[in-house]
BAFI-3210 file (N, C-alpha, C; in Angstrom, 3 decimals, decimal comma, padded with zeros to 6 digits):
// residues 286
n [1|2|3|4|5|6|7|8|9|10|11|12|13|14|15|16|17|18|19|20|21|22|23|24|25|26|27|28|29|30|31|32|33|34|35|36|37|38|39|40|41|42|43|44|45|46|47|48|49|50|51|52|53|54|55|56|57|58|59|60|61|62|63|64|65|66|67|68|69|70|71|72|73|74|75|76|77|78|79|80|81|82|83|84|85|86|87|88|89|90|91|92|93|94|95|96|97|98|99|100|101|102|103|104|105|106|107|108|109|110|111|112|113|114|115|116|117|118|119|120|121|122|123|124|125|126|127|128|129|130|131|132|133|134|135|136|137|138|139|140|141|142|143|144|145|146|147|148|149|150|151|152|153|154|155|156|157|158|159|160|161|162|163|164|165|166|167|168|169|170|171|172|173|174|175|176|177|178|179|180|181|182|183|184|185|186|187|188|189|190|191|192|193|194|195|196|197|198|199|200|201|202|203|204|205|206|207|208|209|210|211|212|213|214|215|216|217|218|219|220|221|222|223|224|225|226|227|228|229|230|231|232|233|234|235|236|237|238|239|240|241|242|243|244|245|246|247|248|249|250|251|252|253|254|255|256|257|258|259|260|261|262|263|264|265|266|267|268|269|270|271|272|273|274|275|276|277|278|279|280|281|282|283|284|285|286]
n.u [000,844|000,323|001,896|000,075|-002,085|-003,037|-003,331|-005,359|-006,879|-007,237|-008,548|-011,401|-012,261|-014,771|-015,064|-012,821|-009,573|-006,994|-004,304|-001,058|001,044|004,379|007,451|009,594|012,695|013,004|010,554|008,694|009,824|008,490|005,866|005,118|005,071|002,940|000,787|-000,089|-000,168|001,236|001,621|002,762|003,624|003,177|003,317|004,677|007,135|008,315|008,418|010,515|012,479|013,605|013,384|011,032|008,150|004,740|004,345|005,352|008,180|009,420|011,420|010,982|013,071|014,087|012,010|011,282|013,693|012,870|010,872|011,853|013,602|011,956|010,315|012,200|012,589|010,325|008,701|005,993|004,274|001,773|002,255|001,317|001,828|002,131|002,423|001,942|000,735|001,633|004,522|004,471|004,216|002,525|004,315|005,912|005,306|003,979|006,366|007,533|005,428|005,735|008,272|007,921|005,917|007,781|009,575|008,323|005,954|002,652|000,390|-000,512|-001,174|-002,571|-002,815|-005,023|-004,259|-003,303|000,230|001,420|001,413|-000,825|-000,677|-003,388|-005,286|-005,022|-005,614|-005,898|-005,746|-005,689|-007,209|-006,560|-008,220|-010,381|-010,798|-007,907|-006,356|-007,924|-006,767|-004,472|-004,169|-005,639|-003,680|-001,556|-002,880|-002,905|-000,552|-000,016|000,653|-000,770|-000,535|-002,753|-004,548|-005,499|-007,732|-007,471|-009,481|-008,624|-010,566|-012,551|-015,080|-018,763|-020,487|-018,379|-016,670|-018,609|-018,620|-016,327|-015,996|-018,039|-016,285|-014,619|-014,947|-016,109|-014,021|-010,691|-009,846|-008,907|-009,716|-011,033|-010,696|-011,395|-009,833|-009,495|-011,759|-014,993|-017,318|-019,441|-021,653|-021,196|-019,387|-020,983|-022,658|-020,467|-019,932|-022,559|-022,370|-020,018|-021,240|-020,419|-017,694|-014,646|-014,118|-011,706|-010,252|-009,227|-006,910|-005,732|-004,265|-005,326|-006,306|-008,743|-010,710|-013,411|-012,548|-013,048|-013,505|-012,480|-014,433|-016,946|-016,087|-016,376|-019,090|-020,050|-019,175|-016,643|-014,117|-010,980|-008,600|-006,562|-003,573|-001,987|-000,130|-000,004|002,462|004,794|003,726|004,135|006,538|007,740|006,328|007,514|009,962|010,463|009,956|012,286|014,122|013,890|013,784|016,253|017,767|017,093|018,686|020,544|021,776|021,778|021,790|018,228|017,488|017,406|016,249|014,333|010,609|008,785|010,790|013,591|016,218|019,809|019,938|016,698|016,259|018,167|017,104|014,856|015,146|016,594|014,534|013,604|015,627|015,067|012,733|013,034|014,283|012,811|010,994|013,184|013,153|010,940|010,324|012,237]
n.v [-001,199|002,090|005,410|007,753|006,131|004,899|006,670|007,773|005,310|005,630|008,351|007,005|006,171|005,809|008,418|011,109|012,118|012,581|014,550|015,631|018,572|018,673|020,678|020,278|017,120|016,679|017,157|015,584|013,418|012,935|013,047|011,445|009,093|009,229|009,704|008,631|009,851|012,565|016,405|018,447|021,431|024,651|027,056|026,066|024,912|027,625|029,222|027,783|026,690|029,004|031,236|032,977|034,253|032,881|033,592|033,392|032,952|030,513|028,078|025,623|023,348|023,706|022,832|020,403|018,712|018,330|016,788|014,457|013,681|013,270|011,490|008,905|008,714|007,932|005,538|004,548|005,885|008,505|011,390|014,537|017,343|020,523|022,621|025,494|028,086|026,277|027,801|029,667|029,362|027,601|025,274|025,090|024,258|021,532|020,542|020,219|018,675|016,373|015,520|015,262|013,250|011,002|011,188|010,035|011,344|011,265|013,133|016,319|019,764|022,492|026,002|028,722|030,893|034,440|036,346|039,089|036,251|035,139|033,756|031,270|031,484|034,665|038,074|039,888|038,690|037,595|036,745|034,364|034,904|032,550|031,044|031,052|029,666|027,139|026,154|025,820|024,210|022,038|020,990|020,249|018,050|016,274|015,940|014,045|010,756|009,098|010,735|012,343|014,959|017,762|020,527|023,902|026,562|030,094|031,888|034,870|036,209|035,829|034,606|034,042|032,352|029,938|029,717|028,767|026,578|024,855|024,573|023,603|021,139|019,772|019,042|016,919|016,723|015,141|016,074|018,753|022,045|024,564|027,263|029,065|029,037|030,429|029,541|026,739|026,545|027,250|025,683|023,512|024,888|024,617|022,040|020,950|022,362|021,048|018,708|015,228|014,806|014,218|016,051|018,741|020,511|022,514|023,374|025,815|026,883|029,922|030,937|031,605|029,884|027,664|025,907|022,138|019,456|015,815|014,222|015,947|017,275|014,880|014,672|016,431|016,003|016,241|014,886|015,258|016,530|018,510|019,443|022,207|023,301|022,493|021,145|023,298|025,456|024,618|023,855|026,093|027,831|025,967|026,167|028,676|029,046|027,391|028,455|030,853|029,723|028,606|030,556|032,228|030,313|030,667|029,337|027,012|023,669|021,915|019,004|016,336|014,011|014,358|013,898|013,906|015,162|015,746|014,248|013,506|010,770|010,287|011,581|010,819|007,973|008,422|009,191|007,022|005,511|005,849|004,893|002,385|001,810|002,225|000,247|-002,053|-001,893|-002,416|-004,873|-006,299|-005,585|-007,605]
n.w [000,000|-000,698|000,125|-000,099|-000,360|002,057|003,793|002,913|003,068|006,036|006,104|005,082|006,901|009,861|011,806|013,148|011,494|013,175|012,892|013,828|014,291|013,331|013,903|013,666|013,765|016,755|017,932|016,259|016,804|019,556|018,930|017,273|019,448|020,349|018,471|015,167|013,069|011,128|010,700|008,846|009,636|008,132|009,283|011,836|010,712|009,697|011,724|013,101|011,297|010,225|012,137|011,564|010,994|009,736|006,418|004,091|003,555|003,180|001,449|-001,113|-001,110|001,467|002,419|001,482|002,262|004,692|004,965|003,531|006,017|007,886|006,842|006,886|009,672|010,490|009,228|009,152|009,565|008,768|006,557|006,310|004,624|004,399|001,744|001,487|-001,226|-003,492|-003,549|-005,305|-008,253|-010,680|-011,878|-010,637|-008,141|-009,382|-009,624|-007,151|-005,952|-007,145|-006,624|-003,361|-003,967|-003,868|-002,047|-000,308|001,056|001,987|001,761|000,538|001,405|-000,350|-001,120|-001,355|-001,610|-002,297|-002,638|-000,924|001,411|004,174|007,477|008,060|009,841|010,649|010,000|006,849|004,834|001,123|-001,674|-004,543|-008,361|-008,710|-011,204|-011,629|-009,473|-009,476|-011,777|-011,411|-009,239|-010,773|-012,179|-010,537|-009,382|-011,581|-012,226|-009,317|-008,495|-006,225|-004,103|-001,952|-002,146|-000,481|-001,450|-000,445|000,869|001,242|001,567|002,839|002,567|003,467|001,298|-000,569|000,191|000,532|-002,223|-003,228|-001,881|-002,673|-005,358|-005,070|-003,664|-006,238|-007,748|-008,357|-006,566|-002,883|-000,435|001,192|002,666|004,488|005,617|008,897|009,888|011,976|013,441|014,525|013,313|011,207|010,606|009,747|007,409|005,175|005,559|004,168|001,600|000,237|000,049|-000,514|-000,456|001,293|004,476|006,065|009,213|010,558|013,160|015,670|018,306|019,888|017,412|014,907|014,911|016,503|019,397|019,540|020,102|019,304|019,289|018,987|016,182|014,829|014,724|013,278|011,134|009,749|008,803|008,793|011,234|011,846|014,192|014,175|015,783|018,442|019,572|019,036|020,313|023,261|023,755|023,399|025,688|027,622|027,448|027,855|030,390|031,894|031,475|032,361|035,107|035,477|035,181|037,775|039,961|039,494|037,486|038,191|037,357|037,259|038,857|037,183|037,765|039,196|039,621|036,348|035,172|032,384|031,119|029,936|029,705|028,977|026,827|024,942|024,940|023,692|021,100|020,002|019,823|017,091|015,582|015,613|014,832|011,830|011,571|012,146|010,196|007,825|008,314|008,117|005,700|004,731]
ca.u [000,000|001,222|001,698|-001,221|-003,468|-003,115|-003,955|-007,085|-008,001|-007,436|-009,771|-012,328|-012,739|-015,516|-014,387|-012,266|-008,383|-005,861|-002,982|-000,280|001,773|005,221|007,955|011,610|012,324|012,708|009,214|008,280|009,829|007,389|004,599|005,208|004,907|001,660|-000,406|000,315|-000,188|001,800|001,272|004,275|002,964|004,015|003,537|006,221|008,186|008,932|009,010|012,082|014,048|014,172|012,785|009,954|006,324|004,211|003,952|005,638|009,477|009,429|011,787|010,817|014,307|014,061|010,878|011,560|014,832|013,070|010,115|012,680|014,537|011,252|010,169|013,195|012,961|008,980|008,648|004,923|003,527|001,139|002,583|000,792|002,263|001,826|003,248|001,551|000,251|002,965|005,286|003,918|004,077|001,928|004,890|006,858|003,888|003,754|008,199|007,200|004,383|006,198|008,989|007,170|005,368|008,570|010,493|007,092|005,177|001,341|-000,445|-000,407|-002,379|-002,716|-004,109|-005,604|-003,655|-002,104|001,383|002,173|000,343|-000,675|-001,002|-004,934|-006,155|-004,207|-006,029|-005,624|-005,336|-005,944|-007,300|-006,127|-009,148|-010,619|-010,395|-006,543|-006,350|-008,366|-005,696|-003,146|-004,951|-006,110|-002,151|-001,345|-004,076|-002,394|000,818|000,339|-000,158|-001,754|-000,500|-003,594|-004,487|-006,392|-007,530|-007,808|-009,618|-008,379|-011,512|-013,286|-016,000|-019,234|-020,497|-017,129|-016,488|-019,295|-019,156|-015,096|-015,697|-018,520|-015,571|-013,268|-015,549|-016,078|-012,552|-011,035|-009,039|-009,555|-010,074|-011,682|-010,291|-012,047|-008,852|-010,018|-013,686|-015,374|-017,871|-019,708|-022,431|-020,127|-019,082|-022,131|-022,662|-019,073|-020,196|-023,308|-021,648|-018,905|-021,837|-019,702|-016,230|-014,387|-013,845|-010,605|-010,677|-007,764|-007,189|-004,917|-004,626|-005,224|-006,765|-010,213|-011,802|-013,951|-011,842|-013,623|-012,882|-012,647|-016,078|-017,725|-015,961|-016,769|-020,690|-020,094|-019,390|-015,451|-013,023|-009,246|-008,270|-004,776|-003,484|-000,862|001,011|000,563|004,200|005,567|003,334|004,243|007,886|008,015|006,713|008,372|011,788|010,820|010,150|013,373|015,217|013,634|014,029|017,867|018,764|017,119|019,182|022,055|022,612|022,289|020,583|017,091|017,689|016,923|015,725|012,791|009,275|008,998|012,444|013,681|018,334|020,116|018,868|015,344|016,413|018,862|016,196|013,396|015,895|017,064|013,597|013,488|016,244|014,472|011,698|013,534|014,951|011,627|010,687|013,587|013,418|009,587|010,517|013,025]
ca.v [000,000|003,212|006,357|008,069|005,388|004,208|007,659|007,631|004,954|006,359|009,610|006,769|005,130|006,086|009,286|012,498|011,498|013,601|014,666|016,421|019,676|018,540|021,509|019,719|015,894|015,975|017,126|014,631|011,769|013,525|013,224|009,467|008,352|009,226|009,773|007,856|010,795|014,050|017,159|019,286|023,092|025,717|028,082|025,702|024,663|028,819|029,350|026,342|026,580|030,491|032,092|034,380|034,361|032,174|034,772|033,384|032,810|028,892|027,683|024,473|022,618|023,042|021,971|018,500|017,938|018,335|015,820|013,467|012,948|012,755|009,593|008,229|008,136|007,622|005,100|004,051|007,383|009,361|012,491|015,366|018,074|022,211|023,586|026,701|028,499|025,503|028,363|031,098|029,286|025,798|024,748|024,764|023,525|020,275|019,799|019,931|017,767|014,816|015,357|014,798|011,847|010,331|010,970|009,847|011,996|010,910|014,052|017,863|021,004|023,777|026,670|029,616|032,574|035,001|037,064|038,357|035,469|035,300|032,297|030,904|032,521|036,014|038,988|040,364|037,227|038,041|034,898|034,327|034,877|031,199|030,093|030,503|028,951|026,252|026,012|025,198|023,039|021,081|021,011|019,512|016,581|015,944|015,585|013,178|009,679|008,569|011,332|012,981|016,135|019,092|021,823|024,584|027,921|030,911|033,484|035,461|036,740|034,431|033,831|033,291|031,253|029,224|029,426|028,504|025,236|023,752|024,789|023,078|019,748|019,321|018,688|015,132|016,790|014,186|016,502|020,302|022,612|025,892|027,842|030,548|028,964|031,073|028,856|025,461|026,605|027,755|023,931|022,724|025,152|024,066|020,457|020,783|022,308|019,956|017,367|013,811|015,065|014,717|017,563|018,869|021,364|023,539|023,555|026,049|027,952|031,503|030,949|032,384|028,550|027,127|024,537|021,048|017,658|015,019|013,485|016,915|017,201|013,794|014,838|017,400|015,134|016,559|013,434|014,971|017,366|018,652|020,327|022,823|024,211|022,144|021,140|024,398|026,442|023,731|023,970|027,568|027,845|025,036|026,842|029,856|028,515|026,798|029,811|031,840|028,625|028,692|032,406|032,585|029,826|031,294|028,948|025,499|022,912|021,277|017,569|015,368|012,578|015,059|013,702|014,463|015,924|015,218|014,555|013,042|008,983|010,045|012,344|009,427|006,539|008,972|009,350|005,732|004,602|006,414|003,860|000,686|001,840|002,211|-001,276|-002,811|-001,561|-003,203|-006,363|-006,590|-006,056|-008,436]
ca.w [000,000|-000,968|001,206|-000,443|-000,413|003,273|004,348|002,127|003,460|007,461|006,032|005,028|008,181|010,691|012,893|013,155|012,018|013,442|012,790|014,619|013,992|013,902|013,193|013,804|014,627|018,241|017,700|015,479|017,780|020,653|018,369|016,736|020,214|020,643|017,496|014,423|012,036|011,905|010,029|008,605|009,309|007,606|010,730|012,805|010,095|009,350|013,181|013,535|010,993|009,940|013,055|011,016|010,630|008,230|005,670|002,329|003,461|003,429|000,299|-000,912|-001,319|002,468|003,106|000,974|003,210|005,847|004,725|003,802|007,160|008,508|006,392|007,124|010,928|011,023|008,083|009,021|010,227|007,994|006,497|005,550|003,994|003,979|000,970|001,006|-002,124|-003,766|-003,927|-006,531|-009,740|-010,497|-012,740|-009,030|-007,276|-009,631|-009,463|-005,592|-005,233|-007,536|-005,227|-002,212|-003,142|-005,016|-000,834|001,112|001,908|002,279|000,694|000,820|001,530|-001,442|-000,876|-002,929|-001,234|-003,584|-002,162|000,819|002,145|005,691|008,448|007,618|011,102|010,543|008,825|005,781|003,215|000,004|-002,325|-006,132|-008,796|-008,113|-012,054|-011,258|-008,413|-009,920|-013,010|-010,462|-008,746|-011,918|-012,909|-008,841|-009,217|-013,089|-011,368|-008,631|-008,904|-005,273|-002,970|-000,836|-002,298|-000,107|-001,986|001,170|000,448|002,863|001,391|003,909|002,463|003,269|-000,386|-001,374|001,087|000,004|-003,577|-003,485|-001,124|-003,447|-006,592|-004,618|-003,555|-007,507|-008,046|-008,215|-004,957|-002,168|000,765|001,178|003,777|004,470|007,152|009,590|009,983|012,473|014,141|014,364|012,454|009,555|009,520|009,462|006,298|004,645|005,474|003,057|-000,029|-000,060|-000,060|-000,030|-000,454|003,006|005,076|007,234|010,245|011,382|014,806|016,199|019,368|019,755|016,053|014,759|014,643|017,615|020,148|019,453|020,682|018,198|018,975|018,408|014,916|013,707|014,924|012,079|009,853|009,615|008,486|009,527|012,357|011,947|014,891|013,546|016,408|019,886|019,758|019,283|021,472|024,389|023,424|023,404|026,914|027,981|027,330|028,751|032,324|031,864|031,609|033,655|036,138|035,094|035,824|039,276|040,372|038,903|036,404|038,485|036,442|037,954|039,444|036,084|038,006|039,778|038,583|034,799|034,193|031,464|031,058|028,825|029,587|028,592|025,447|024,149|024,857|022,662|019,914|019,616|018,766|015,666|014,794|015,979|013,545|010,791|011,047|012,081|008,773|006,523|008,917|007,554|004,211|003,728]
c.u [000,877|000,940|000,684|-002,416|-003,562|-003,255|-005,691|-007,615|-008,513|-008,559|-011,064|-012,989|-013,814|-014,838|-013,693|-010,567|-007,432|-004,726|-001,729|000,765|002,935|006,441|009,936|011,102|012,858|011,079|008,593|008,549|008,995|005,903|003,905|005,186|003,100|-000,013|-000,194|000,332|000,195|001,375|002,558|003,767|003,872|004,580|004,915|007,409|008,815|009,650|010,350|012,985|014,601|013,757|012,181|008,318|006,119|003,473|004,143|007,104|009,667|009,953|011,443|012,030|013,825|013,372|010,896|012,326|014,189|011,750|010,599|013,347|013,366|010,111|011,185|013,180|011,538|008,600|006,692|003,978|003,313|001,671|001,907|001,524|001,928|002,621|002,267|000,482|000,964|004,079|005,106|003,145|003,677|003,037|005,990|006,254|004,168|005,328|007,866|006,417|005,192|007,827|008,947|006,499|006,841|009,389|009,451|006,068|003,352|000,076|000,334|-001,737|-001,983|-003,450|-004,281|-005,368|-003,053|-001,188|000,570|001,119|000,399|-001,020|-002,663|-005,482|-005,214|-005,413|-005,398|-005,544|-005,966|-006,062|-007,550|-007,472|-009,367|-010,489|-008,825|-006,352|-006,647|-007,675|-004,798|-003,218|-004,962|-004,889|-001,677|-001,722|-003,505|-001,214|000,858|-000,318|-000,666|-001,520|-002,131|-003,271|-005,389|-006,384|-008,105|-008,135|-009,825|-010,083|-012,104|-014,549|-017,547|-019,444|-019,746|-016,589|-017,158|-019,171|-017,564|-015,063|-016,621|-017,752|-014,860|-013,945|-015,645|-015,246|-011,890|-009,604|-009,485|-010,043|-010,462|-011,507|-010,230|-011,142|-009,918|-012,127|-013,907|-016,138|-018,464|-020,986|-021,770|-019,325|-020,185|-022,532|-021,844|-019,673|-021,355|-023,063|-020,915|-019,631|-021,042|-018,494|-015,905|-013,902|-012,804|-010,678|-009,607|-007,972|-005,795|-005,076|-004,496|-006,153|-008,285|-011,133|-012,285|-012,603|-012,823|-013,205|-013,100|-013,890|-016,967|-017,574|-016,544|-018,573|-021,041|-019,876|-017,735|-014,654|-011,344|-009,487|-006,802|-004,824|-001,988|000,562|001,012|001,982|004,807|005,076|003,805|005,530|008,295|007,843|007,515|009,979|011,854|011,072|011,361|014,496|015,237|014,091|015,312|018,810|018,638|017,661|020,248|022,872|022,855|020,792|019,731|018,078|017,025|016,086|014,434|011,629|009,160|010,007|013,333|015,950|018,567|019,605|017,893|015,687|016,630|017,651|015,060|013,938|016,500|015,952|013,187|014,784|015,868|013,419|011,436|014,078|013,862|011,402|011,634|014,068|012,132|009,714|011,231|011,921]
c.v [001,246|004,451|007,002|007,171|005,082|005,368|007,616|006,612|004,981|007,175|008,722|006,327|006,100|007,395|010,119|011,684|012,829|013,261|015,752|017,008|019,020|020,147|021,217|018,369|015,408|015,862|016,266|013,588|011,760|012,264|011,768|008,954|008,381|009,801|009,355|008,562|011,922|015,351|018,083|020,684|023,796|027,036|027,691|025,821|026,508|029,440|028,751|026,869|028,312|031,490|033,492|033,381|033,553|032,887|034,844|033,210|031,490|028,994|026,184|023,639|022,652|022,451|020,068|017,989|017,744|016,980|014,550|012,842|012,266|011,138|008,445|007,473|007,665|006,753|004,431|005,112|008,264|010,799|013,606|016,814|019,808|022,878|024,935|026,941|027,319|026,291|029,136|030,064|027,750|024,845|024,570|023,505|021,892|019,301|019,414|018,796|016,270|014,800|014,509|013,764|010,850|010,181|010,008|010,197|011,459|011,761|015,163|018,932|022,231|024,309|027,601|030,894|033,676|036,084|038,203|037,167|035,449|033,705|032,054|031,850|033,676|036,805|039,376|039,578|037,882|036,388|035,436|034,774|032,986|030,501|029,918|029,847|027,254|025,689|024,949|024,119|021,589|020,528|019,518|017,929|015,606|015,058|014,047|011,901|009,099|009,542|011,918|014,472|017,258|020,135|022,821|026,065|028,987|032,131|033,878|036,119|035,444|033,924|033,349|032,240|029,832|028,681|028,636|026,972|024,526|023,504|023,531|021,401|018,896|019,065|017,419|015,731|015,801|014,922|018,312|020,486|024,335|026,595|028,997|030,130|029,456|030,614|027,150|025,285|027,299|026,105|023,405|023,419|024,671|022,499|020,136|021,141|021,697|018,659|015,616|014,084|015,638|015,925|017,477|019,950|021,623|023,908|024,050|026,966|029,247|031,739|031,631|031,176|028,422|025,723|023,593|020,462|016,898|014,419|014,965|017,262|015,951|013,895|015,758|016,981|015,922|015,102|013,765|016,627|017,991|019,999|021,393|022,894|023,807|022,013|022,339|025,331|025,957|023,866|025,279|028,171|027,167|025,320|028,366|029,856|027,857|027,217|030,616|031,164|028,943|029,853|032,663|031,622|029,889|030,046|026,995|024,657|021,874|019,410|017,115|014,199|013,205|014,281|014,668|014,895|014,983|015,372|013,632|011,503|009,098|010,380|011,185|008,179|007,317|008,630|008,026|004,744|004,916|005,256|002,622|000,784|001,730|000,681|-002,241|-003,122|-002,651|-004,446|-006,964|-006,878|-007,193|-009,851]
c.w [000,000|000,252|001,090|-000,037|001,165|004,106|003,755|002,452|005,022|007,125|005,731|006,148|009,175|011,882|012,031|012,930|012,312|013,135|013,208|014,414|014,158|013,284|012,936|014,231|015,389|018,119|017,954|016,395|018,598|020,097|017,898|018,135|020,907|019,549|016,190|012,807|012,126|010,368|009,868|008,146|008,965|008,618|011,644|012,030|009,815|010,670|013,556|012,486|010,229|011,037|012,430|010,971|009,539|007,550|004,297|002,568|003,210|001,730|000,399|-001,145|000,413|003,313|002,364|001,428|004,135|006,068|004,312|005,184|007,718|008,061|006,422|008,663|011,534|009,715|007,816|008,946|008,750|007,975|005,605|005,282|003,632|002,661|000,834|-000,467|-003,329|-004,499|-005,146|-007,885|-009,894|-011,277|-010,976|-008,028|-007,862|-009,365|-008,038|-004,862|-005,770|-006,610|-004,074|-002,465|-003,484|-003,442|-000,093|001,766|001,446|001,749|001,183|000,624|000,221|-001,032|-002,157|-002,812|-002,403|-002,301|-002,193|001,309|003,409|006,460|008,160|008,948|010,918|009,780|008,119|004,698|002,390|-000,899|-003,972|-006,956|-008,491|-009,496|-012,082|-010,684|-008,851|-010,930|-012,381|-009,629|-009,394|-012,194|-011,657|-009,473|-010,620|-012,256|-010,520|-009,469|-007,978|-004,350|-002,939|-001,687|-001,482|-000,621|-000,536|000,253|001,728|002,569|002,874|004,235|002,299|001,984|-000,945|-001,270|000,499|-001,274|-003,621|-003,253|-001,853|-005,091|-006,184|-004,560|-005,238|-008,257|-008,096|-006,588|-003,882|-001,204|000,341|002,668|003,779|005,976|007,499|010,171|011,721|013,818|014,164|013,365|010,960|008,781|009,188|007,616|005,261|004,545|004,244|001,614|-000,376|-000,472|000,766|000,333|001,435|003,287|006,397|007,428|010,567|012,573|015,452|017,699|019,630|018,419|016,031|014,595|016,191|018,466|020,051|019,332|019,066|018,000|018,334|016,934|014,202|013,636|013,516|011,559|009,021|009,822|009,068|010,138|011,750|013,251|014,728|014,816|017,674|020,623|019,898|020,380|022,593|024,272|024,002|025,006|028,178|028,447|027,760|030,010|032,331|032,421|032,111|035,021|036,678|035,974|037,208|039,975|040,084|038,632|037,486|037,731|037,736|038,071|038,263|036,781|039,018|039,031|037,578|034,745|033,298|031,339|029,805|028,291|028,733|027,349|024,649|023,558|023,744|021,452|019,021|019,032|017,204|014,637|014,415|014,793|011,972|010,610|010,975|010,930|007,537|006,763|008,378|006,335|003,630|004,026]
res [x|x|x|x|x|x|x|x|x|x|x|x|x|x|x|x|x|x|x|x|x|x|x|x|x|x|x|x|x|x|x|x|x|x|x|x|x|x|x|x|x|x|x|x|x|x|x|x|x|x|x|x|x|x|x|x|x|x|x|x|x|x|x|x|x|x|x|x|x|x|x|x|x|x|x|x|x|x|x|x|x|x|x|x|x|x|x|x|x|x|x|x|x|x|x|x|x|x|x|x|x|x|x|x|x|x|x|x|x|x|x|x|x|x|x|x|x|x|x|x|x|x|x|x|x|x|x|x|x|x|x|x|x|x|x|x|x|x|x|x|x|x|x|x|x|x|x|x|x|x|x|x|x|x|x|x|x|x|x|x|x|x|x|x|x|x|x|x|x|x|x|x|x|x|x|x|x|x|x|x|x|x|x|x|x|x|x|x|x|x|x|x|x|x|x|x|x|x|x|x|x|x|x|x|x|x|x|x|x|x|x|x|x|x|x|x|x|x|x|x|x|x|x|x|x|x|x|x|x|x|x|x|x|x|x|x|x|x|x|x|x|x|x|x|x|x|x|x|x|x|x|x|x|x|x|x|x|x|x|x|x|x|x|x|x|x|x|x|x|x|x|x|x|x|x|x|x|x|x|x|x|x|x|x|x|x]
***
């Protein structure tokens, strides 16, 4: 079964599937220990490895290294994929996507932003004319041969909103993903123009979407979750108390072996299963 298809057939199954923000792979090792599907955001991934905003800086050479290591050290684990707008030009977009399925990767998200683009919950987005968008799109879906395609539309305006996500459902795209949604009655709307075509829910914190559990999404009749940014937000404070911890003890490090603290034993032992997995893998195959 291919990486495409064995996601498609997770999105067919009964329920909400998630999938989890990873932005680096300590992350990612975090994340593979406790949810079997990860999500490669554009928000972390710009946060980690260039320290800026998800706004349009992300080159794709380093987003395909960085989707490579991570099929390397998670060889079972569902990977979904942010490329953005797929980088301006659909003739990029399609080198990118046969890329990505050609390393591993499991599908990807397109959206319909046009430059400066902004994070999906941010104001100000600006969205392409929609028969462009739709060009590029059409080009994408040409391209692959089983990866997972989401066409995602950022509009903001309701009609557009509307009229974009039943453009988008009529597509041979596998998934429809409406960012920034507002409330629960805005999915429930989204959920009826899409008709059959499954539906995915952006779930970030601080964001302009509702917080809902996984049972409450699958009640809506929403097929994948992705949670963009738990890891990093948890990270981020994580390492502040650290350091704040750090300085008022002028610089003596916490007792590792305290309940939860984390030293080098635990780090090592996280990091070493990313090996075991990888061999599992070409101990199966042979």
């Amino acid at each position: 079964m291919t990486y495409g298809s064995k996601l498609r057939a997770r999105i067919a199954r009964p329920g909400t599937t998630p999938l989890i923000g990873v932005y680096d792979m300590y992350s990612a090792s975090i994340a593979a220990d406790h949810y079997d599907g990860m999500f490669v955001s554009g928000f972390g991934f710009a946060a980690s490895y260039y320290g800026l905003p998800d706004i349009g800086f992300i080159a794709w050479p380093d987003m395909l290294s960085f989707v490579q290591r991570l099929r390397g050290a998670f060889p079972a684990h569902d990977l979904l994929v942010d490329i953005d707008d797929g980088y301006v030009d659909p003739e990029v977009a399609c080198h990118v996507v046969e890329s990505l399925e050609r390393i591993g990767a499991s599908g990807i998200i397109l959206e319909d932003q046009r430059r400066p683009r902004r994070c999906g919950h941010a104001d100000g987005k600006q969205v392409l004319p929609l028969a462009e968008y739709l060009d590029k799109l059409n080009m994408v879906l040409a391209t692959r041969r089983d990866l997972v395609v989401v066409a995602r539309t950022d509009a903001t305006e309701e009609a557009d909103i509307l009229r974009r996500a039943e453009a988008l459902a009529a597509t041979d795209a596998d998934v429809v993903l409406v960012d920034g949604v507002r409330s629960v009655e805005w999915i429930r709307r989204i959920r009826e123009v899409v008709a059959g075509k499954p539906l995915l829910f952006n779930q970030i914190a601080g964001g302009k979407s509702p917080r809902l559990s996984l049972g409450e999404l699958s009640e809506l009749g929403v097929d994948i979750a992705i949670y963009s940014t738990p890891c990093l937000f948890a990270a981020h404070r994580a390492m502040h108390d650290a350091l704040t911890e750090l300085k008022l003890s002028d610089g003596r490090l916490p007792e590792a072996a305290a309940a939860g603290g984390i030293g080098v034993r635990e780090s090592t032992s996280l990091l070493a299963r990313n090996i075991a997995r990888q061999r599992i893998l070409e101990g199966a195959g042979a």
